[in-house]
C-alpha positions in Angstrom: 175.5 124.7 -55.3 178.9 126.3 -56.3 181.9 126.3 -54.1 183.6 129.6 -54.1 187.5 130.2 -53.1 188.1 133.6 -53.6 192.1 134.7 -53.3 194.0 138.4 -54.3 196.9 138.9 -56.5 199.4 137.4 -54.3 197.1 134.0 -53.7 196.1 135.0 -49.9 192.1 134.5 -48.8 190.2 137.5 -49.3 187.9 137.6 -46.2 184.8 139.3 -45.1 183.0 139.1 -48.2 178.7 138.8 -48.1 176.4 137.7 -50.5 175.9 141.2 -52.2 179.6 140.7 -53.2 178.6 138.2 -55.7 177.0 138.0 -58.8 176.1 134.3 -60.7 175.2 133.9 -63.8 173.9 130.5 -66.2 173.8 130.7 -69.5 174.4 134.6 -69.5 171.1 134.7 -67.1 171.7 136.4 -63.8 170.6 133.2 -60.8 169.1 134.3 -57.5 171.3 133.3 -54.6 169.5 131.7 -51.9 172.5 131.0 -49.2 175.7 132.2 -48.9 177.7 130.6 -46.0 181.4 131.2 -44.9 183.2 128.0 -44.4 187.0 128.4 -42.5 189.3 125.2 -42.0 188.9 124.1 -38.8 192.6 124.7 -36.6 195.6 121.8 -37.7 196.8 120.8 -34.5 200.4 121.2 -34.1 201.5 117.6 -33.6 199.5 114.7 -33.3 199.2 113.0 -29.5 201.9 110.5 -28.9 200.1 107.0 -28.8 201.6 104.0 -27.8 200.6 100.8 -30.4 200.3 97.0 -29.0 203.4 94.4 -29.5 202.3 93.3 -33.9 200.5 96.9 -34.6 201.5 99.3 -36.7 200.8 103.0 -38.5 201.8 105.1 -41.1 200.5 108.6 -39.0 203.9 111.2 -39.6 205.0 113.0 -37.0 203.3 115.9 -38.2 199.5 116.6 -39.2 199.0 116.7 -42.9 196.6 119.3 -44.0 193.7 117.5 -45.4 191.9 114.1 -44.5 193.4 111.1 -43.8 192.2 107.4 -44.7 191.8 104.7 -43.0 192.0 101.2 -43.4 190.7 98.7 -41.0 191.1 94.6 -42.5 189.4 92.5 -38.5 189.9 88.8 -38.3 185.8 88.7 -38.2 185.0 89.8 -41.6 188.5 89.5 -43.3 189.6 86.0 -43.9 192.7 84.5 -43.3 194.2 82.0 -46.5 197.6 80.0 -45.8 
């Protein structure tokens, strides 16, 4: 499987390519291409919802959506244990 990003001079997506519009090779030996799939980034939404937190709760969400994942961390008082 190869992931292909395909951008013009000035770095902006090229779009409406097909499968015909590629050629791979391995070892100098042209492959057969069995699946060729578009895959666009789903919309960034323009802010994320204000959310109110309980009293002792905090987060490190900005203001603004990053573009990209986000991790999450998640310690619970069942399976984390508290030392003194």
């Amino acid at each position: 499987m190869i992931d292909v990003v395909v951008t013009d001079k000035r770095g902006q997506p090229v779009t409406g390519l097909k499968q015909d519009d590629f050629t791979i090779k391995e070892n100098g030996k042209e492959q057969t291409i069995k699946a060729c799939e578009v895959h666009l980034p789903g919309a960034q939404p323009q802010a994320y919802p204000k959310f109110d937190l309980a009293p002792n709760v905090y987060t490190n969400v900005p203001a603004q959506p990053l573009e990209g994942s986000i991790n999450i961390v998640l310690f619970d008082l069942v399976n984390t244990p508290i030392t003194d």
